[in-house]
RODO-2510 file (C-alpha; in nm, 4 decimals, decimal comma):
residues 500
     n   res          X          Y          Z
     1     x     0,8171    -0,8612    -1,5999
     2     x     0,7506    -1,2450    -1,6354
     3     x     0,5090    -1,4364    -1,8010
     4     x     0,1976    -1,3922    -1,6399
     5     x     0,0538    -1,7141    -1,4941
     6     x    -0,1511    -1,8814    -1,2566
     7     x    -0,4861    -1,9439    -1,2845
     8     x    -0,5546    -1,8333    -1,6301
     9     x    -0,1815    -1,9832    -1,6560
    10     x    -0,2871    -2,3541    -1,6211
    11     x    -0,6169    -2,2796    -1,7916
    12     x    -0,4106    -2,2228    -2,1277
    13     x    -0,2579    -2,5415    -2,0620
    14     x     0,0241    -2,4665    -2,2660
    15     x     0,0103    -2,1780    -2,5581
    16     x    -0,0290    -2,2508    -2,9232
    17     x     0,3245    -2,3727    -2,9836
    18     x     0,4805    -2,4265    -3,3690
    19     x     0,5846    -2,8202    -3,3996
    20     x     0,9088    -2,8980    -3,4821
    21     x     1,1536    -3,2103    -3,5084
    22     x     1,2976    -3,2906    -3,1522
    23     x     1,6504    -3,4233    -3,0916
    24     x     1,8131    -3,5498    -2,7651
    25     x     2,1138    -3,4006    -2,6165
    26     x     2,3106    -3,5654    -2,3700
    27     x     2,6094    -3,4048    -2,1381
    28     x     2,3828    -3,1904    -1,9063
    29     x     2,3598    -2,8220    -1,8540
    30     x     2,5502    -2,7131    -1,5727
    31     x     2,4756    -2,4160    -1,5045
    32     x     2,3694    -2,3032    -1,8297
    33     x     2,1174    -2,3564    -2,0977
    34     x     1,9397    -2,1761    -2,3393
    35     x     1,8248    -1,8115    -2,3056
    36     x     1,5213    -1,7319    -2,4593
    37     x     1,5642    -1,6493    -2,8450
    38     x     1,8440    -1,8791    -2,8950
    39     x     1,7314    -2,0419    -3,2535
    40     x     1,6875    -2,3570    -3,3978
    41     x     1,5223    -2,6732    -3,2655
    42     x     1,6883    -2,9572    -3,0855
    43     x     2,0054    -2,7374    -2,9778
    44     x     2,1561    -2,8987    -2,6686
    45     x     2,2186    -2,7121    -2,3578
    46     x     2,6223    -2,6673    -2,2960
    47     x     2,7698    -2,7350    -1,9580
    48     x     2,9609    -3,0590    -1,8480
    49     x     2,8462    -3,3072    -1,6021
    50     x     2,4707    -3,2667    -1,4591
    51     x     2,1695    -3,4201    -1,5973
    52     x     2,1083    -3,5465    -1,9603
    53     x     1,9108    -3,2601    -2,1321
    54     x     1,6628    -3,2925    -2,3778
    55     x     1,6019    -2,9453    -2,6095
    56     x     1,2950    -2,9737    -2,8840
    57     x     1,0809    -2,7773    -3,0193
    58     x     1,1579    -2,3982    -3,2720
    59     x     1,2814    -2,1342    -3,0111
    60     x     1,0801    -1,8657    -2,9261
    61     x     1,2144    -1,5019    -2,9024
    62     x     1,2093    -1,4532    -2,5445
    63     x     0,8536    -1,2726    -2,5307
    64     x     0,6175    -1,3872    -2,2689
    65     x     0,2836    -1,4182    -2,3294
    66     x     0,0506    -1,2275    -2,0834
    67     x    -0,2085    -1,4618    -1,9291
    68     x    -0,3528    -1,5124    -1,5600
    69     x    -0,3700    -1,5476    -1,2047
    70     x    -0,5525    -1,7036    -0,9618
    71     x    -0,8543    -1,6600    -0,8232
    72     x    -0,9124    -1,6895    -0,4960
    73     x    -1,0300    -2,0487    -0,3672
    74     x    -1,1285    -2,2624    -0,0642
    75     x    -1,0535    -2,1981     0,2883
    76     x    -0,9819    -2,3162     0,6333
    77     x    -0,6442    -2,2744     0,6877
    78     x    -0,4363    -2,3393     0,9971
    79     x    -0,4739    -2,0150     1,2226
    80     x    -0,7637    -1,8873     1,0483
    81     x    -0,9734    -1,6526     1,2073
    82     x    -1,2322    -1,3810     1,1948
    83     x    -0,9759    -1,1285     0,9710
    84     x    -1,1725    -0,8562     0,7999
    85     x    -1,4752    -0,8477     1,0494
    86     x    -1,5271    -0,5090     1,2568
    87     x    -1,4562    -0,6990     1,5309
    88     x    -1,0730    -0,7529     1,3949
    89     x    -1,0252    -0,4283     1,2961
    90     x    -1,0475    -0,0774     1,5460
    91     x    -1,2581     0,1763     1,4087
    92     x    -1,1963     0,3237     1,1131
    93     x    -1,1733     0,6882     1,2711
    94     x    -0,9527     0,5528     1,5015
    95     x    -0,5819     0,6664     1,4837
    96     x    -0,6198     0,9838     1,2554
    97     x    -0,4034     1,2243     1,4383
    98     x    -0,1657     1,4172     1,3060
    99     x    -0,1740     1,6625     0,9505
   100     x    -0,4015     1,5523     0,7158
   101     x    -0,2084     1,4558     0,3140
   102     x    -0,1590     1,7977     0,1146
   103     x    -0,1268     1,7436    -0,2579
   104     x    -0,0903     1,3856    -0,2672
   105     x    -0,1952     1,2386    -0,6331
   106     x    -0,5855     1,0873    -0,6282
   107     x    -0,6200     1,1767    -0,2228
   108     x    -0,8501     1,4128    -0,0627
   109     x    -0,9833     1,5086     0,2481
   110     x    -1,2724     1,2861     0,1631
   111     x    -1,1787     1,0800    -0,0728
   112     x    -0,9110     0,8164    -0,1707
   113     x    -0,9069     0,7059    -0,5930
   114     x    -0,8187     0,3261    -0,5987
   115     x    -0,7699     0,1880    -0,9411
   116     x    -0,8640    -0,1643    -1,0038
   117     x    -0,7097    -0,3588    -1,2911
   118     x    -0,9990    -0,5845    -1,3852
   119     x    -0,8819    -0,9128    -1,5844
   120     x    -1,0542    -1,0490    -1,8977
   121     x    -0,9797    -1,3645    -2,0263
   122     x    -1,0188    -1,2891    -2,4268
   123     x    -1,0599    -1,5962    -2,6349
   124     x    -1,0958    -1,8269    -2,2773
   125     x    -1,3573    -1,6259    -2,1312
   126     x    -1,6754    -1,8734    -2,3256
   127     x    -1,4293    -2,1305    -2,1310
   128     x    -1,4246    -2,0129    -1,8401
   129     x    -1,6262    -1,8443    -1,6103
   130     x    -1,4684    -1,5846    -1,3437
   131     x    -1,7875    -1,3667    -1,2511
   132     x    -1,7703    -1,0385    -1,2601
   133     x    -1,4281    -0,9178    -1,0917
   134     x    -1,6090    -0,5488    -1,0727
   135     x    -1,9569    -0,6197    -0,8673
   136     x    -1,6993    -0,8758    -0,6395
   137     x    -1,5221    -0,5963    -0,5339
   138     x    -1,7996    -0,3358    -0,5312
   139     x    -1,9931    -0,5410    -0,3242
   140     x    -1,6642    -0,5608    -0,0291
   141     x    -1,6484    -0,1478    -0,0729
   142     x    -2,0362    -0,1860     0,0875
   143     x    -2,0004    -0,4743     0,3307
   144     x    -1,6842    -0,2181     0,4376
   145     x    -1,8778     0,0965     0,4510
   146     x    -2,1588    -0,1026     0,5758
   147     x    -1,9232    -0,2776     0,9096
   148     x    -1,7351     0,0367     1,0002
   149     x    -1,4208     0,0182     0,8314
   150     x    -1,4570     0,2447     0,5506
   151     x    -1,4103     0,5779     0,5443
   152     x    -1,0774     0,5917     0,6803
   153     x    -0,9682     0,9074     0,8183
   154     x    -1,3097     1,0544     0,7059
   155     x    -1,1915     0,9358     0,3498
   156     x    -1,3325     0,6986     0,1355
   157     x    -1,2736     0,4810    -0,1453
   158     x    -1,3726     0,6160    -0,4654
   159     x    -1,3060     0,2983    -0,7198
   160     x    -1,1881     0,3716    -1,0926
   161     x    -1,1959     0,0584    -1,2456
   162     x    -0,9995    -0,0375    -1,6131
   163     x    -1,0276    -0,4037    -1,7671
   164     x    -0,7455    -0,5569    -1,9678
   165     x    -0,7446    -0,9011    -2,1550
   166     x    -0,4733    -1,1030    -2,0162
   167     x    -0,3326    -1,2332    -2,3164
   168     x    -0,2421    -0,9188    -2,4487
   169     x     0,0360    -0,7356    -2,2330
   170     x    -0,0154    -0,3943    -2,4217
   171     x    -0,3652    -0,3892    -2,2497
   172     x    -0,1823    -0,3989    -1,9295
   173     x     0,0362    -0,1332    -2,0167
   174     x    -0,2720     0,1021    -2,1569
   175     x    -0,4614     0,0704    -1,8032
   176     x    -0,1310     0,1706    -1,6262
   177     x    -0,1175     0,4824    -1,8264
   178     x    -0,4832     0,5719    -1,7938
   179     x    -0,4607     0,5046    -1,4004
   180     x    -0,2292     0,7358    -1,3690
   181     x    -0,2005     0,9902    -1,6219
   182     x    -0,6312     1,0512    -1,6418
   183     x    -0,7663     0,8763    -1,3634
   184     x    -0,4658     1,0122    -1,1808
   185     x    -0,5049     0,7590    -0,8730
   186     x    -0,3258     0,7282    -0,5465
   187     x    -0,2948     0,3237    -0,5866
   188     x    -0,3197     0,0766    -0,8226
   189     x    -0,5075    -0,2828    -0,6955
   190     x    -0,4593    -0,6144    -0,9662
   191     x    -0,6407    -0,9067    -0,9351
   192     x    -0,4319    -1,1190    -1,1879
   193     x    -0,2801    -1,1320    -1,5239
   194     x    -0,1584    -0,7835    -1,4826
   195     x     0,1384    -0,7031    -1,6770
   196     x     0,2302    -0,3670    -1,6255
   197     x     0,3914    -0,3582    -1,2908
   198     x     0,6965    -0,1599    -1,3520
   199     x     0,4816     0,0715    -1,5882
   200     x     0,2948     0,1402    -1,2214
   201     x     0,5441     0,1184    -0,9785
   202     x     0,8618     0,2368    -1,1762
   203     x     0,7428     0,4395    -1,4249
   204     x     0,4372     0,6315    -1,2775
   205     x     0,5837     0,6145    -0,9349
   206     x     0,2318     0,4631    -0,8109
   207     x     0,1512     0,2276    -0,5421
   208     x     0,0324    -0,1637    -0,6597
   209     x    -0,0878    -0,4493    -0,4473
   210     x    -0,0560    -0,7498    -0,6656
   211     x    -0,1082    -1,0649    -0,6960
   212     x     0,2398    -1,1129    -0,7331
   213     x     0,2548    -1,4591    -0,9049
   214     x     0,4831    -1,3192    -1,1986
   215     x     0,7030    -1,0435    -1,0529
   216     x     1,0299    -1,1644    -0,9267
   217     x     1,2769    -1,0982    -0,5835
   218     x     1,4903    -0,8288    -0,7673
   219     x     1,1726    -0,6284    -0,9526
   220     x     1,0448    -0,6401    -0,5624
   221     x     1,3765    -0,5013    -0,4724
   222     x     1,4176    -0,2513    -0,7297
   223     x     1,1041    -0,0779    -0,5963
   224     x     0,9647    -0,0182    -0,2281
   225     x     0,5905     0,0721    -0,4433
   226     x     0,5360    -0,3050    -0,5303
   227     x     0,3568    -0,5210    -0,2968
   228     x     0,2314    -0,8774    -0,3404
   229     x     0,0090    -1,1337    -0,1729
   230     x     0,1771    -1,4737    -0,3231
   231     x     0,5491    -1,5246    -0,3120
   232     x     0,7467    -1,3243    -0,6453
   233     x     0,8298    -1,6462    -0,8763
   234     x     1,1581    -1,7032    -0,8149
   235     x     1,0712    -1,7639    -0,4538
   236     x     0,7907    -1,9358    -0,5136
   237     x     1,0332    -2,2132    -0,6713
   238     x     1,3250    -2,1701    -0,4361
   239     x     1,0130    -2,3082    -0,1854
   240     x     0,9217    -2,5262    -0,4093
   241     x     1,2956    -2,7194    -0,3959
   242     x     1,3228    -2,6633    -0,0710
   243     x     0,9926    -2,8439     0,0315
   244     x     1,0728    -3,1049    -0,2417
   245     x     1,3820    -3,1701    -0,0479
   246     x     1,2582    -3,1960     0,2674
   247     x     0,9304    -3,4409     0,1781
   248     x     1,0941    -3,7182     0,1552
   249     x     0,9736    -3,8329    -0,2099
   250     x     1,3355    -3,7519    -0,3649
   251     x     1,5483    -3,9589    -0,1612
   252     x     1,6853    -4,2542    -0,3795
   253     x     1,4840    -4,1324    -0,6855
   254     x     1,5992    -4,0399    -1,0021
   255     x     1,4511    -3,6999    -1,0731
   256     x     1,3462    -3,5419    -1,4296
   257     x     1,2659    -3,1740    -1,4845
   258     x     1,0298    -3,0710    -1,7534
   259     x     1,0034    -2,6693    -1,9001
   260     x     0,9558    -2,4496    -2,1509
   261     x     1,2570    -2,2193    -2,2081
   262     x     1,0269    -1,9119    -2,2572
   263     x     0,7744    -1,9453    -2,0049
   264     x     0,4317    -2,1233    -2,1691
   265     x     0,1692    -1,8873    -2,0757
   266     x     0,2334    -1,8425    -1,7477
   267     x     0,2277    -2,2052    -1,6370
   268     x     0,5853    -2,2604    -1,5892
   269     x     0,8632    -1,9717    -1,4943
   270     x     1,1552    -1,8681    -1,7559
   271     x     1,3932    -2,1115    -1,7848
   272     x     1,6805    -1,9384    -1,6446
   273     x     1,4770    -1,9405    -1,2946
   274     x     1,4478    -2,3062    -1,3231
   275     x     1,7609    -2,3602    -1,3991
   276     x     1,8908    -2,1353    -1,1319
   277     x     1,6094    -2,1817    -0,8412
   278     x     1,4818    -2,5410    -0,8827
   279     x     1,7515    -2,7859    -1,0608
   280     x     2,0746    -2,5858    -0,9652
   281     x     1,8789    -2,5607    -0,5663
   282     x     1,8059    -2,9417    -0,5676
   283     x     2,1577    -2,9887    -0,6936
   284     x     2,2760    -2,8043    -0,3523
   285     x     2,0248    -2,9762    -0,1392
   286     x     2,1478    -3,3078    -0,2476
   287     x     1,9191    -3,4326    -0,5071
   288     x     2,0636    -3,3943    -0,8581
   289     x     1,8506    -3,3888    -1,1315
   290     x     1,9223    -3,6999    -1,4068
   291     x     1,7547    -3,5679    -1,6913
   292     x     1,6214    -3,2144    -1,8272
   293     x     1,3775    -3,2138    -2,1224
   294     x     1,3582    -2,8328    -2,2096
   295     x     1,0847    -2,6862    -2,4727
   296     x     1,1997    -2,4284    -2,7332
   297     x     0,8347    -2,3812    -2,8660
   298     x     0,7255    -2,0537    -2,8919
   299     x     0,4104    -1,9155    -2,7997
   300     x     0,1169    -1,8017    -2,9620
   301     x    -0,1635    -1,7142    -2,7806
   302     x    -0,4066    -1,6468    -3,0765
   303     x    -0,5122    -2,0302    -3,0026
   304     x    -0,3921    -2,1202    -2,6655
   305     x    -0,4726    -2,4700    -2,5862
   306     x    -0,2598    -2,6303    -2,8583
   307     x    -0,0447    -2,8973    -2,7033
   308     x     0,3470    -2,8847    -2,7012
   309     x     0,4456    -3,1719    -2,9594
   310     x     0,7211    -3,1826    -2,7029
   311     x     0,5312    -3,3172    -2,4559
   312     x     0,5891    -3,6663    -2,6264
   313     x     0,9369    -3,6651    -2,6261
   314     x     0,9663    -3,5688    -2,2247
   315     x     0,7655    -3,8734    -2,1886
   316     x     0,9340    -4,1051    -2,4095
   317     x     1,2891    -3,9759    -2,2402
   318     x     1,1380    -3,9799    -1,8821
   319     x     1,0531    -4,3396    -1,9293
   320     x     1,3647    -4,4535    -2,1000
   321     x     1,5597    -4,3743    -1,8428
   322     x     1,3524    -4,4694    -1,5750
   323     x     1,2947    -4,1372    -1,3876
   324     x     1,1312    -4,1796    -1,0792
   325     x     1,0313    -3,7926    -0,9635
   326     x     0,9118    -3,5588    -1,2283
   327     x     0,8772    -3,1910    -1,2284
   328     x     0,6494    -3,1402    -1,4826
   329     x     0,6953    -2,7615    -1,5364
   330     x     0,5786    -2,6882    -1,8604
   331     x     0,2397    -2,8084    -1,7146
   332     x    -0,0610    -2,9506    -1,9376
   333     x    -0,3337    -3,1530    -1,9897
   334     x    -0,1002    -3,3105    -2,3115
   335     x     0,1990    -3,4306    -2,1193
   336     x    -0,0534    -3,6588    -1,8418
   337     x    -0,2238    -3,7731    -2,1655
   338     x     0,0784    -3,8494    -2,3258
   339     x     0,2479    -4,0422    -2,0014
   340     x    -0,1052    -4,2725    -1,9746
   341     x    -0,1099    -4,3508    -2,3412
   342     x     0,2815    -4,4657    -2,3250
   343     x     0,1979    -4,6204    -1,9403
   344     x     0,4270    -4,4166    -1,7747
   345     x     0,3126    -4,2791    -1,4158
   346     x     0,6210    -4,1368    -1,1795
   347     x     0,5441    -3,9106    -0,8744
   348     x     0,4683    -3,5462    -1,0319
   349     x     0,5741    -3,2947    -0,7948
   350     x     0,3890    -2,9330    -0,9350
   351     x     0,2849    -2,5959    -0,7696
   352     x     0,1128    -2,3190    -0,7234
   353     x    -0,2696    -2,3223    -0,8409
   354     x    -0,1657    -2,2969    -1,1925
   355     x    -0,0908    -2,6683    -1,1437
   356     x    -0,2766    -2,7576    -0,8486
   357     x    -0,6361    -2,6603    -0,8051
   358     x    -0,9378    -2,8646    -0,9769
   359     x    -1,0375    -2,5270    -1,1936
   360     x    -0,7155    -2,5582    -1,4100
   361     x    -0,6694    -2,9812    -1,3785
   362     x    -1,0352    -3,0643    -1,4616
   363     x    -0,9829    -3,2324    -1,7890
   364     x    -0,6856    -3,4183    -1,6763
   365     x    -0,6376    -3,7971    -1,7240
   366     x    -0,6304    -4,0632    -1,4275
   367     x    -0,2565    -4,0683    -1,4838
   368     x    -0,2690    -3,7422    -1,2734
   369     x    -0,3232    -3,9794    -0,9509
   370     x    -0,1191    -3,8917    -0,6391
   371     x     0,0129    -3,6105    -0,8022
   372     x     0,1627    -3,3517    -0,5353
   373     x     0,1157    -2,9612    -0,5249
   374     x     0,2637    -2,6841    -0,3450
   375     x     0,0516    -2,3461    -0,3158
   376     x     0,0410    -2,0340    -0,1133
   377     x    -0,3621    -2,0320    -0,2037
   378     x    -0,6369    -2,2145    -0,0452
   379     x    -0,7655    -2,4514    -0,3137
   380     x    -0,8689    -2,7759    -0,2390
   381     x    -1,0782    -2,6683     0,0980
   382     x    -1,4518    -2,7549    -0,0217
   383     x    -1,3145    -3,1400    -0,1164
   384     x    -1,1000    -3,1612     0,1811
   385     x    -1,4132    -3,1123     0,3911
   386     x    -1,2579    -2,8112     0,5062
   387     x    -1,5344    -2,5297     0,6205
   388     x    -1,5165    -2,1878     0,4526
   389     x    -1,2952    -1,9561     0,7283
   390     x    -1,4352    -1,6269     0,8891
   391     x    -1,3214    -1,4173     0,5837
   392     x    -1,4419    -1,6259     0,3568
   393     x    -1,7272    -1,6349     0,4855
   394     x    -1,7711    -1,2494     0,5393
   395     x    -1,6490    -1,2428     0,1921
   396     x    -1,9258    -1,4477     0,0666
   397     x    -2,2001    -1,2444     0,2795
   398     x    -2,0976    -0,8966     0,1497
   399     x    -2,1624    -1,0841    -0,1974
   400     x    -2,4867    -1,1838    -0,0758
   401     x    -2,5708    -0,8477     0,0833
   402     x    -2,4990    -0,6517    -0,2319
   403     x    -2,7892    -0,8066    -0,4355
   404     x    -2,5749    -1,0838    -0,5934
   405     x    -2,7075    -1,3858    -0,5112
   406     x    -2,5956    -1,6990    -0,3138
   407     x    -2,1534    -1,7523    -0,3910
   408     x    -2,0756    -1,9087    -0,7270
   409     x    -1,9825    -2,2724    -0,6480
   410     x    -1,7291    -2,3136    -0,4444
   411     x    -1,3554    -2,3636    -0,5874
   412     x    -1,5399    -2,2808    -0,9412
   413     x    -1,3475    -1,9689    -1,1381
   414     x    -1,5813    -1,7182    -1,0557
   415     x    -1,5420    -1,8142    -0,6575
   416     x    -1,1754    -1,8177    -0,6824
   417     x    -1,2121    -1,4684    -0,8372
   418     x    -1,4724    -1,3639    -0,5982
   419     x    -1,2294    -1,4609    -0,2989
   420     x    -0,9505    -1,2919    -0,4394
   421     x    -1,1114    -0,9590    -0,4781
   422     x    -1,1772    -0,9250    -0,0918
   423     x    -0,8361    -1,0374     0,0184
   424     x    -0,6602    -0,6738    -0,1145
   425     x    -0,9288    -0,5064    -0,0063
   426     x    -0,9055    -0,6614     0,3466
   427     x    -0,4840    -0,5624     0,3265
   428     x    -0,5211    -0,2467     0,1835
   429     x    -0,7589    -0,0820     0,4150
   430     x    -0,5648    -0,1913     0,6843
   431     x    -0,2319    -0,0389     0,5582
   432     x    -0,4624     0,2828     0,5139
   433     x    -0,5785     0,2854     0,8738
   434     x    -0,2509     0,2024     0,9986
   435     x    -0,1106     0,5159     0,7743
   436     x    -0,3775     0,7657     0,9216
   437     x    -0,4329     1,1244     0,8339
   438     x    -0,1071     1,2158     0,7034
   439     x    -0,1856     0,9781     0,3668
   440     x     0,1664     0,9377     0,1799
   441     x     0,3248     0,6561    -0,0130
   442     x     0,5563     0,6406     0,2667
   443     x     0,3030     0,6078     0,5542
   444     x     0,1145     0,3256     0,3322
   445     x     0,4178     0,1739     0,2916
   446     x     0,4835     0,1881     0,6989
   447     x     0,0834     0,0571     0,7383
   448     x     0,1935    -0,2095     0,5195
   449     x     0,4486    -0,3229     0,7101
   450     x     0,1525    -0,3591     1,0590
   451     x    -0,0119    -0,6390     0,8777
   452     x     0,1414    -0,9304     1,0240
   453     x    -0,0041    -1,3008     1,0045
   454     x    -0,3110    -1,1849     0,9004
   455     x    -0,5612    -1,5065     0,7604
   456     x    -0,7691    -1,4264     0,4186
   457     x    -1,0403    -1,5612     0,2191
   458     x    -0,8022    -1,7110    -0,0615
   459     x    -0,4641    -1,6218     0,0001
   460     x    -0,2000    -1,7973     0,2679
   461     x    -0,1885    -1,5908     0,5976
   462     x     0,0160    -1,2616     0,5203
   463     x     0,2768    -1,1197     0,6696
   464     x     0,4700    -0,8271     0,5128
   465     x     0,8054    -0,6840     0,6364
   466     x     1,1117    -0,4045     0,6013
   467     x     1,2398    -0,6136     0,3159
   468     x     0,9598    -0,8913     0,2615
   469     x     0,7187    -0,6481     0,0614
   470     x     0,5083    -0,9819    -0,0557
   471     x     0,2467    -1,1174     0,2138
   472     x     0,2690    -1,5365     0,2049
   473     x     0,3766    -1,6404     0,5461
   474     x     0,2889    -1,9901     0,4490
   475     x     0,1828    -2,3073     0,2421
   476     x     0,0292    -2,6335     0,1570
   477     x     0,0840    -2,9736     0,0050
   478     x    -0,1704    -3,1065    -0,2138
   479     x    -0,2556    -3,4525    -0,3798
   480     x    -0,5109    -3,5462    -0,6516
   481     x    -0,7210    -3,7796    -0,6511
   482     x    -0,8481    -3,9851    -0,9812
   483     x    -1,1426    -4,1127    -0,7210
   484     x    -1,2938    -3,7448    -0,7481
   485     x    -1,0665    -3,5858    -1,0147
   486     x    -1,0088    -3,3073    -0,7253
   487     x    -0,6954    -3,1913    -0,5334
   488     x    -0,6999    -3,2681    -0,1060
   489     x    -0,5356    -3,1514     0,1440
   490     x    -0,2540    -3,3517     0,2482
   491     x    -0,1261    -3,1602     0,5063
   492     x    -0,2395    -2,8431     0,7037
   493     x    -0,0903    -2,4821     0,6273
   494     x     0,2708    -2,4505     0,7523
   495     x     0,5539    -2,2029     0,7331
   496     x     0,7347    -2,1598     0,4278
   497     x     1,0151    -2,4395     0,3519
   498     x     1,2341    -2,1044     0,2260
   499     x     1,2591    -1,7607     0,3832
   500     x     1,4934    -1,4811     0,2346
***
């Protein structure tokens, strides 16, 4: 399991790292480079020919600290629609032929035990303000019961629900074991930050709609239990070159990539992904990176919004050599500050909303400006002008409707968390009416596989498949804009630049 990372990812900025002396080294990395818990600072990355590589900073010993996802965000994407209203969906009685589920874990004739892996954010949480995950998502179980589309089958939903603080990835693991082994539950729904995937899905041979910002193509493989709504990571880069390639913005350009070899907080994948997926896929697309700047710094997430000292020397090296495009991986407020104080501004390419939505870039500098992001989230709607879609707005009435108040602001934290908790709500009671009365893993599985360009309140339209278990069937470009410190639109929703 990865680093976790998204929301909570970019909030870190970049975990507490331990400063050390930096050193250049030249002669690129091929197809090489460090693997986590390689020692010493300043090694250089072997490999002939390829891009000049910078390595600084102590290395860390491989383990990945747990942090976040995203919340949900915006809305008023291309092809949305009225997705989660009654109207959308046949009644929930409908379809329940057949022999009703004998002796499957957490499922009765009445009743179906969900558990919901609730995310804390520890020492961020005075920082930053996600709501309540647990009234968001009691308050869709009533606007469900309340339209039509729960029970199921004459069974309903019977929510367990187990918080874990995402910087600790034992937390994770102890709310796996108490889904299943007490709570004994049929499924296992996480918001973000969750950790524990293959202690679910492989282990305790239990259903999990995820996220999915930190699993990768071969967990997703390894498993037909594990289902996502945003791309595993390593496709979420191989996307990311691919859209890079085609934008235009790397023809002629030098290009620099920036990352941490052990995955800071979340905010940036492994390094062996971005080696393999982003500078190795640009390589093949036609667009060789110059120069690599990799980050040995470990992590620490006992204070995680120290900056990377490295960040200093990817900007001095950047500028030296007069790259053009930057990836600025190892994402944080400390690297833009560091590139305005040494007046160096290229065209950042980032993505996902780790990197790209105004709840995790709020404190950045002007040096920021025209900055492009790719996401498989809306984030960014409200200051495009973009109005909220039909289930975002249903979303935002069950909130209502359960005694909550008006919505938190919208694209704050706690909307983005609010948003997120009806979108596998929305995809899991449609796999459940598509599986009927005869409730098994492999009839959810099969209901799974109905859902099919479906628009949500946060996440891109999803569309799962024999073979695609995670639901993004699209994605956006982004800018920012110093005029409003905010991320726009810059284009509409499209299909995704890679497919497997």
């Amino acid at each position: 399991m990865l680093a976790v990372g998204v929301l909570v990812g970019g909030l870190l900025v970049a975990l507490t790292k331990t400063p050390t002396n930096s050193r250049v080294a030249t002669g690129g990395p091929g197809a090489g480079g460090l693997t986590a818990g390689q020692s010493g600072p300043g090694q250089a990355l072997p490999g002939s020919g390829g891009p000049s590589v910078t390595a600084s900073g102590p290395a860390g010993n491989g383990s990945a600290g747990a942090s976040g996802g995203a919340g949900p965000a915006g809305a008023g994407t291309a092809g949305s629609g009225g997705a989660g209203t009654p109207a959308a969906s046949a009644a929930a009685t409908d379809g329940c032929s057949g022999l009703s589920a004998s002796g499957q874990q957490g499922v009765t004739a009445k009743t179906i035990k969900i558990g919901f892996a609730l995310p804390n954010l520890g020492v961020l949480s005075a920082a930053v303000n996600i709501g309540n995950p647990q009234a968001d998502i009691d308050a869709a179980l009533k606007g469900m019961r309340k339209s039509g589309r729960l029970p199921v089958c004459g069974r309903d939903i019977v929510p367990v629900y187990q918080t874990f603080n995402v910087l600790d990835p034992s937390q994770s693991r102890a709310a796996c074991d108490t889904f299943a082994d007490q709570d004994q539950v049929f499924a296992v729904v996480s918001l973000f930050g969750f950790a524990a995937s293959q202690c679910v899905t492989q282990e305790k041979k239990v259903f999990l709609l995820d996220a999915g910002q930190t699993e990768t193509l071969s967990e997703m493989a390894s498993t037909p239990l594990l289902f996502t709504s945003d791309p595993p990571i390593d496709a979420q880069i191989l996307d990311f070159a691919y859209w890079a390639a085609s934008s235009g913005n790397l023809n002629g350009k030098t290009i620099g990539v920036y990352y941490n070899q052990n995955g800071p907080g979340g905010t940036a994948p492994p390094g062996a992904l971005i080696q393999q997926d982003l500078i190795n896929a640009l390589a093949k697309l036609g667009h060789p990176v110059k120069d690599v700047v990799v980050s040995t710094t470990a992590e620490n997430s006992s204070a995680p919004t120290a900056a990377d000292p490295t960040d200093t020397v990817a900007v001095e090296k950047f500028k030296a050599d007069g790259i053009q495009v930057v990836f600025p991986m190892e994402d944080s407020a400390n690297f833009f500050q560091q590139a305005q104080a040494q007046n160096y501004h290229a065209q950042w390419l980032v993505f996902s909303s780790a990197m790209a939505s105004d709840a995790t870039t709020n404190t950045y500098p002007n040096s920021l400006e025209g900055a492009l992001g790719l996401l498989w989230e809306q984030v960014g709607a409200a200051q495009s002008g973009i109005a909220p879609n039909a289930p975002t707005q249903l979303c935002e009435r069950w909130y209502t409707e359960a005694g909550n108040g008006s919505p938190p602001q919208r694209d704050s934290a706690a909307e983005l968390t609010l948003r997120e908790s009806c979108d596998p709500l929305d995809l899991l009671v449609r796999a459940l009416q598509a599986a009927g009365n005869n409730l098994t893993y492999s009839t959810l599985i099969s209901g799974m596989f109905t859902i099919s360009n479906v628009p949500q309140a946060y996440y891109a339209n999803q569309t799962f498949r024999s073979g695609k278990q995670w639901g993004a069937a699209q994605n956006v470009v982004e800018q920012w804009h110093s005029s409003c410190s905010c991320w726009k639109f810059a284009q509409p929703f499209t299909p995704l630049y890679w497919n497997p």
